[in-house]
C-alpha positions in Angstrom: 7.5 -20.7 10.4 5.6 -17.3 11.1 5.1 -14.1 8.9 4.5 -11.1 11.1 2.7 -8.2 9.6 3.1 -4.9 10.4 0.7 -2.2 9.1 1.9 1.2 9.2 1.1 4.8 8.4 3.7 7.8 9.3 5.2 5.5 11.9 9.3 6.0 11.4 9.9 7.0 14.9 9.1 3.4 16.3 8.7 0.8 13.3 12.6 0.3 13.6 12.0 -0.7 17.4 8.8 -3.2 16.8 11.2 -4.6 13.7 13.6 -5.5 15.7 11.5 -6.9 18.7 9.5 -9.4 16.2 13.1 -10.4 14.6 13.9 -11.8 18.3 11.5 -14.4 17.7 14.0 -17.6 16.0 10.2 -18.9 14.7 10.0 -15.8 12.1 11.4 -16.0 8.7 9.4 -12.7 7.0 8.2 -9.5 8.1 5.9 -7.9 6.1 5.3 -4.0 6.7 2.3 -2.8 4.7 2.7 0.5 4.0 -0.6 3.5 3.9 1.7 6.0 1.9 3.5 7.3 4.4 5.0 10.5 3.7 8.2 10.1 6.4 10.7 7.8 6.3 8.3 4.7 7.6 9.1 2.7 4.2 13.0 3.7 4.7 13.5 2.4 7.8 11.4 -0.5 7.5 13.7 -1.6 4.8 16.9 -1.0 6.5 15.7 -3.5 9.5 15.6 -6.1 7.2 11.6 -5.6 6.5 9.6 -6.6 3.0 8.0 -3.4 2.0 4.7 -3.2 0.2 2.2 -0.5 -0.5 -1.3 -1.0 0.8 -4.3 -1.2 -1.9 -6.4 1.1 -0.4 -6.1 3.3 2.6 -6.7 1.8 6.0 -5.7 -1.0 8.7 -8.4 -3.5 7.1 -7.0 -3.4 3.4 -3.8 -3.0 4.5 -4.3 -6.6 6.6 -6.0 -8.3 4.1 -3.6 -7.5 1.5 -0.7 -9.1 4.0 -2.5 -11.9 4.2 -2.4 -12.2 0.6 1.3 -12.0 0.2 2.6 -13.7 3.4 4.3 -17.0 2.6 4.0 -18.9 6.1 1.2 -20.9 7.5 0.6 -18.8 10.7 0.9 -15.0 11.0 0.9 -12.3 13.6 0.0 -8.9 13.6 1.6 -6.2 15.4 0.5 -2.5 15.6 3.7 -0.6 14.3 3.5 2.5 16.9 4.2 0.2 20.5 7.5 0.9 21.8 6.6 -1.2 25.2 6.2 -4.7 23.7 8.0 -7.7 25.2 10.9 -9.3 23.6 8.8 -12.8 23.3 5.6 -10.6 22.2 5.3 -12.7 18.5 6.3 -16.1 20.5 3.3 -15.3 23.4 1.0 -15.0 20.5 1.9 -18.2 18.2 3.0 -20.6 20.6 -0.6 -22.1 21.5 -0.9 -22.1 17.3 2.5 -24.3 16.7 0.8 -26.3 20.1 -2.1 -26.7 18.3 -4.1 -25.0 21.3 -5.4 -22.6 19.1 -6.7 -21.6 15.5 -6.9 -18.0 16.3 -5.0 -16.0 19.3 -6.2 -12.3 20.6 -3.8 -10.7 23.0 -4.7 -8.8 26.1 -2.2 -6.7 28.2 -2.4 -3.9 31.2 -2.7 -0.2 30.1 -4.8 3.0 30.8 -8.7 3.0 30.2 -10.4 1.4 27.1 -13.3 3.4 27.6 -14.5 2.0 23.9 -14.3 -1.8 24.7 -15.6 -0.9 28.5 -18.5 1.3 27.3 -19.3 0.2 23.6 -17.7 -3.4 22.7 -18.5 -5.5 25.8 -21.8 -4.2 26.7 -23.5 -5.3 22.9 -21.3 -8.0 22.8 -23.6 -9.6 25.9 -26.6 -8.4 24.4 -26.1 -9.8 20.6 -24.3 -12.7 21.4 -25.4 -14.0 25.1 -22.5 -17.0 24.4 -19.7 -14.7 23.3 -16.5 -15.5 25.5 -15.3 -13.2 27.8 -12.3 -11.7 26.4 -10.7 -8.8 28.5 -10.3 -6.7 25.0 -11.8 -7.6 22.2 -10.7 -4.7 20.2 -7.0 -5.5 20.5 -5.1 -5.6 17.4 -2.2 -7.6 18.3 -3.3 -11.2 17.2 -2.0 -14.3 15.4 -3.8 -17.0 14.0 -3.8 -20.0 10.8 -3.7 -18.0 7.3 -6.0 -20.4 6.2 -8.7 -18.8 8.2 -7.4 -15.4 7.7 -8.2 -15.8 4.1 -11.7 -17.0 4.9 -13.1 -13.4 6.7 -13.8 -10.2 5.7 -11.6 -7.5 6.8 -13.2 -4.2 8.3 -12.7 -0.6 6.7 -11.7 1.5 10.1 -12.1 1.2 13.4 -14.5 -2.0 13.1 -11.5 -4.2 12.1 -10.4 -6.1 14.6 -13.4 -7.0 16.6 -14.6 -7.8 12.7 -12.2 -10.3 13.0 -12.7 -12.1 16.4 -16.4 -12.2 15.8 -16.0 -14.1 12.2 -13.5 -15.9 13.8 -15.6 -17.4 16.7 -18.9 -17.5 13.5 -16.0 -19.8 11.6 -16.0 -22.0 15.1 -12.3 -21.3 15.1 -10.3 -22.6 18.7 -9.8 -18.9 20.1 -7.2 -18.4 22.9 -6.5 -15.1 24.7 -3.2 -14.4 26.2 -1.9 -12.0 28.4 1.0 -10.0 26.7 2.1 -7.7 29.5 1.7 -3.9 29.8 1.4 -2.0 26.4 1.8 1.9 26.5 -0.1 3.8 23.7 -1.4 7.3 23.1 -4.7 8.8 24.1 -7.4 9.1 21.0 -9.0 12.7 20.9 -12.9 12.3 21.9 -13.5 13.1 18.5 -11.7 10.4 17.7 -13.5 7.8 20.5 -17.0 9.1 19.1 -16.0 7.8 15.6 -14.8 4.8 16.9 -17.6 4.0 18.6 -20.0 4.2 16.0 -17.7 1.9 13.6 -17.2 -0.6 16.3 -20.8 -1.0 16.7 -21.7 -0.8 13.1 -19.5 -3.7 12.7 -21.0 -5.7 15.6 -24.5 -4.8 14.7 -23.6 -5.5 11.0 -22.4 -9.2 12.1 -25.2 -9.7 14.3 -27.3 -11.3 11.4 -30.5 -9.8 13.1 -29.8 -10.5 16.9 -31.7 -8.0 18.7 -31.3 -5.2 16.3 -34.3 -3.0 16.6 -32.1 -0.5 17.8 -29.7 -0.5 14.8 -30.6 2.8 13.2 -29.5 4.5 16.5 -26.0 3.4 15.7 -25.9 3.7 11.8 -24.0 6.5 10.6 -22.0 7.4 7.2 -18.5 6.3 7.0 -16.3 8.4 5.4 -14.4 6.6 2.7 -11.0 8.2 2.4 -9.5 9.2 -1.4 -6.3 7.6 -1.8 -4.0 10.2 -1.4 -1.8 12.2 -3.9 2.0 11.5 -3.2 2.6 13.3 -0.1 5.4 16.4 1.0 7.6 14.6 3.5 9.3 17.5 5.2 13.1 16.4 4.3 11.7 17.2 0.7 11.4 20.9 0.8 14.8 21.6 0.7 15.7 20.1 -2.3 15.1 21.9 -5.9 15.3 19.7 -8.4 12.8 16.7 -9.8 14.1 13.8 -11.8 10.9 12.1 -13.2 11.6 8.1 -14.3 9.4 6.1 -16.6 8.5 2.4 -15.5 7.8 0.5 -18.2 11.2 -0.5 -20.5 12.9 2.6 -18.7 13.5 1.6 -15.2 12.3 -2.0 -16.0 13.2 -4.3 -19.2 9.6 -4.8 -20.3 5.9 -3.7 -20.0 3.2 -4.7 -16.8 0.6 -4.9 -18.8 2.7 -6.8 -21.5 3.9 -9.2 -19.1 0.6 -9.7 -17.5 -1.5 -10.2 -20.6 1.6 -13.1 -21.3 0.8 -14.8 -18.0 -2.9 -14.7 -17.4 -3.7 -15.0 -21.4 -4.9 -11.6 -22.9 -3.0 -10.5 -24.7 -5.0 -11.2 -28.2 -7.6 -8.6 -26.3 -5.0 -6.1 -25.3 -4.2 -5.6 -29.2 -8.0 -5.6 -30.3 -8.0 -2.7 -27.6 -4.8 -1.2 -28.6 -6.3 -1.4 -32.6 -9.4 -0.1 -31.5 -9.0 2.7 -29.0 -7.3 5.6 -29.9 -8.3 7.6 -26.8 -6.0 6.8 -24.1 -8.2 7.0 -21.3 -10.8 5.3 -22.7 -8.1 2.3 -23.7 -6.7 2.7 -19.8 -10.4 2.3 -18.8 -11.1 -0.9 -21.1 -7.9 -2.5 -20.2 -8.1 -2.3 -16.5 -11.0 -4.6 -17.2 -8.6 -7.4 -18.4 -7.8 -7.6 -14.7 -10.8 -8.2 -13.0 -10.3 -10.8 -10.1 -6.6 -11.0 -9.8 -5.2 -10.8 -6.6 -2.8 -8.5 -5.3 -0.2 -11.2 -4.6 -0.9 -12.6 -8.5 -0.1 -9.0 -9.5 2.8 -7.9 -7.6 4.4 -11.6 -8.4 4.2 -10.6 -12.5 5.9 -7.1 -11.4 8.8 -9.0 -9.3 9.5 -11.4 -12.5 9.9 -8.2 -14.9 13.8 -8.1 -14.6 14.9 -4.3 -13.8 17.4 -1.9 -16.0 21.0 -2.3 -14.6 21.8 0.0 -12.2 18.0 1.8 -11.3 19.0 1.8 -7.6 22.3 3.3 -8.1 20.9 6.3 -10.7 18.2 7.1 -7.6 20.9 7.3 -5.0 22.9 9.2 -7.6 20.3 11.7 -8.2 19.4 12.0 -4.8 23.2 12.8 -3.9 22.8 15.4 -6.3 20.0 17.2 -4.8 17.3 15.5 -7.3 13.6 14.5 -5.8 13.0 11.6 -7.4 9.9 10.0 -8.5 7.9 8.0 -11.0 5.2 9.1 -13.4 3.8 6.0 -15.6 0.3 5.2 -17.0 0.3 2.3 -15.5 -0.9 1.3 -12.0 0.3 3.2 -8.6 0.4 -0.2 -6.5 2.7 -1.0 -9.3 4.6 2.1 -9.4 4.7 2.4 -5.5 6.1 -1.0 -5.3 9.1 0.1 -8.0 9.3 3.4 -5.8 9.9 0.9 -2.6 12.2 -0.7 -4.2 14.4 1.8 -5.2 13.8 4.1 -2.7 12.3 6.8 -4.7 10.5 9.8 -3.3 6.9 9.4 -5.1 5.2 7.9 -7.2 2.1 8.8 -9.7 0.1 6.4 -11.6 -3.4 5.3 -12.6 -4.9 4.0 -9.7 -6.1 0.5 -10.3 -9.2 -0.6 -7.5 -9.4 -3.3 -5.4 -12.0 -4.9 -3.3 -10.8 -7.4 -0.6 -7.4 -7.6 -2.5 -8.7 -8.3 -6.0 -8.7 -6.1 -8.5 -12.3 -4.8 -9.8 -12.0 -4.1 -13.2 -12.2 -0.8 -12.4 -9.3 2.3 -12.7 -9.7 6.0 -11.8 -7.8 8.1 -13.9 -6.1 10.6 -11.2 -6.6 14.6 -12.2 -2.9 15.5 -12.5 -2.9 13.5 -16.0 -6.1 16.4 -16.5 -5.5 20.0 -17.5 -5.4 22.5 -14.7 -4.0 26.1 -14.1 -0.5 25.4 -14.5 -0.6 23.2 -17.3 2.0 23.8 -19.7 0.4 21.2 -22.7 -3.0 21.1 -24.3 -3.8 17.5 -24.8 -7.0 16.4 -22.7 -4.6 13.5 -21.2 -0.6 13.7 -20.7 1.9 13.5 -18.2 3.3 16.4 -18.5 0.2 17.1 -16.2 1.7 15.7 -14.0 5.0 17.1 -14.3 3.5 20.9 -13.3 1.8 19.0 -10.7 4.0 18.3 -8.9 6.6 21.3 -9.6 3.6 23.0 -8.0 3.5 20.8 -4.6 7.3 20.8 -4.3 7.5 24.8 -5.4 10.2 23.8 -7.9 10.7 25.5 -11.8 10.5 23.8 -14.8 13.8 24.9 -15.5 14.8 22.2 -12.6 13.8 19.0 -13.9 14.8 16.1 -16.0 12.8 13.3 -17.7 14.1 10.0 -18.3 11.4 8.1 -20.5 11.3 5.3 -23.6 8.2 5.8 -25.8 5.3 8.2 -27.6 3.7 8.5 -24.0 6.9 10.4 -23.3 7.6 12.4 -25.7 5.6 15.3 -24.3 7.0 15.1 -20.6 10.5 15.0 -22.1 10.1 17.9 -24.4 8.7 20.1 -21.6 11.4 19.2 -19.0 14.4 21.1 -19.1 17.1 17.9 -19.5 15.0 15.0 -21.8 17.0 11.9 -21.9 15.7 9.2 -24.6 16.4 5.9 -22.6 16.2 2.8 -25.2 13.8 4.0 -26.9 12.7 2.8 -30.9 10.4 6.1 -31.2 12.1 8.4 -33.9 9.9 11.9 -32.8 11.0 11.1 -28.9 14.7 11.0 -29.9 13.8 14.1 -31.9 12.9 16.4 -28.8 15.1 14.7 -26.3 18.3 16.8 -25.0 20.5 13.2 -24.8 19.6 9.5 -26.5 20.9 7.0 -24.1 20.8 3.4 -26.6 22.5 0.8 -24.7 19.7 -0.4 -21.6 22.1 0.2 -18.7 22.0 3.5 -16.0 25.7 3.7 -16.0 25.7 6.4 -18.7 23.3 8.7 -17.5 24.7 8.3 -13.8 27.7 9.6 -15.6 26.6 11.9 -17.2 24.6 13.8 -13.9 
């Protein structure tokens, strides 16, 4: 069977179309859309077609790739650009057929459409100088392909524009059977000359780069300084700015029944040096910063599994749709990872999410963490600690333009106890923490939603 991916970034006006157009295909039994953070309703839509939602590492189409790869249970995969409203209903069998024939290891597509004046101008021309063998292909910088997983997880995945002729040339360096076919006429918008200037100079860095010394004398006239985007804070989707209320949720023990970190040190064998570090640090971001080390090399897919196997409080979905009926923005604030949080926040269809942000390099987790600056003090804070999520709380009122006065916080523990005493409604969910009980407006005990859905 086949597992399309589908990266995606602000794409809800067609990812609904190309969803539907892969699920034509009787060969496909999971669609992966890998989301960038959109901030429309790209992750929404995606789900309601029937689409597995997760969020991408790190911004861009080459993390946002590899980490499919990771995750993708089936043999052979496709990838399909999610902005192409013109692709044939046969488009995912035209790429995998000559795979499943055993034609092919790796498939590039080709197809009719105005002027790649990149590929014409750029790609082909130090193609035939660097590599005098290369095969002809008619566009080597298409990103619809399909090929064997196994030698998807074998290359490197380019940061920007360099990605997919990253790919074909360590495919054909891996001696992979390459096949191009012909996938009729694709229809997509115009880049900006801006845009085709940066293009250029990525998709020859990444030739040059892969070259391994072929005629590169010339290399510093094509080496320039790629700008490595920030991930993101959450985003204002437009559909937002109407509404006047925040409801901020916990994650860990609140709108699951256990701890990440808990669970992970359980399954990959910590956990005697996540209590030496909970003993020994008493400074929270220096403990965040130590125990982010704990998991150094585990794999996006590893990760995301131990989330999936933490069972969730009854009834999460129905208390977001609830508060969301009742004019709440919804979101999560934890202190533990965002690609955590933003795969709870897919789940339930929240609005945002704000976390740590754990790093990644080629899917695998570094060791490292960067401690976002809404946990930081800034203009509007309402606390003094150096570290707190109540930070985060003025944060975001601040991006939405909403009061204090407006909000409600649903946590479980001391890293709460702030949050919920600055929100107007606190609500004590389960917790075992005497002083949060103490400033909360309502203590919730049994760990089920129902209560607090009746009670908004």
């Amino acid at each position: 069977m086949i597992t399309v991916i589908i990266p995606a970034l602000n794409e809800e006006a067609t990812i609904g179309f190309v969803i539907e157009v892969v699920k034509k295909s009787t060969n496909v039994s999971e669609i992966i859309v890998v989301d960038d953070k959109s901030a429309d309703k790209t992750i929404e839509i995606a789900q309601k077609h029937g689409a597995k939602v997760i969020t991408s590492t790190k911004l861009g189409k080459g993390a946002s790739m590899k980490d499919g790869v990771l995750v993708a249970q089936n043999d052979i995969l496709a990838f399909l650009d999610a902005d192409i409203l013109t692709y044939p209903d046969d488009v995912v069998d035209l790429l995998c057929n000559p795979i499943i024939n055993q034609e092919a290891d790796f498939v590039k597509s080709y197809f009719t459409r105005q002027a790649g004046r990149v590929t014409e101008l750029v790609a082909k021309p130090l193609l035939s100088i660097l590599y005098p063998k290369f095969p002809n292909f008619h566009q080597p910088l298409s990103g619809m392909i399909a090929g064997k997983r196994s030698h998807f997880l074998e290359i490197d995945f380019e940061d920007g524009y360099g990605v997919d002729i990253g790919i074909l040339l360590d495919m054909y360096q891996q001696g992979a059977k390459i096949r191009e076919v012909n996938i009729g006429h694709i229809e997509n918008s115009m880049q900006s000359i801006e845009a085709l200037g940066k293009m250029s100079r990525q998709v020859a860095s990444v030739i040059l780069a892969k070259s391994k010394g072929k005629g590169t004398q010339d290399l510093k006239m094509y080496e320039h300084i790629q700008v490595i985007r920030e991930q993101m804070d959450f985003a204002l989707s437009e559909n937002l700015r109407e509404k006047k209320k925040i409801a901020i949720l916990d994650m860990d023990n609140t709108l699951t029944r256990g701890s990440f970190i808990q669970t992970s040190a359980q399954v990959f064998g910590f956990t005697k040096e996540l209590k030496e570090i909970g003993r020994v640090q008493n400074n929270p971001m220096v403990r965040t910063k130590h125990i982010a080390k704990l998991l150094r090399g585990k794999s996006l897919k590893e990760l995301l599994d131990v989330a999936d196997s933490i069972p969730s409080t009854p009834n999460s979905k129905e208390l977001v749709i609830r508060l969301k009926e009742q004019g709440y923005i919804v979101g999560i604030i934890s202190d533990s990872y965002d690609f955590i949080t933003n795969h709870l926040k897919n789940k339930l269809n929240a609005d945002f999410s704000l976390a740590n942000e754990l790093e990644f390099s080629k899917s695998h987790a570094t060791g490292e963490v960067k401690i976002p600056s809404f946990f930081f003090p800034h203009t509007n804070s309402i606390c003094t600690h150096d570290y707190c999520k109540s930070h985060a709380l003025t944060y975001i009122c601040k991006h939405y333009e909403i009061s204090l006065a407006n909000t409600m916080m649903i946590g479980d523990g001391e890293n709460d106890i702030c949050l919920t005493d600055k929100a107007s409604v606190g609500i004590s969910f389960c917790s075992t923490d005497v002083a949060l009980d103490k400033v909360a407006d309502y203590i919730i005990k049994k760990p089920d939603f129902k209560e607090i859905i009746n009670f908004i």
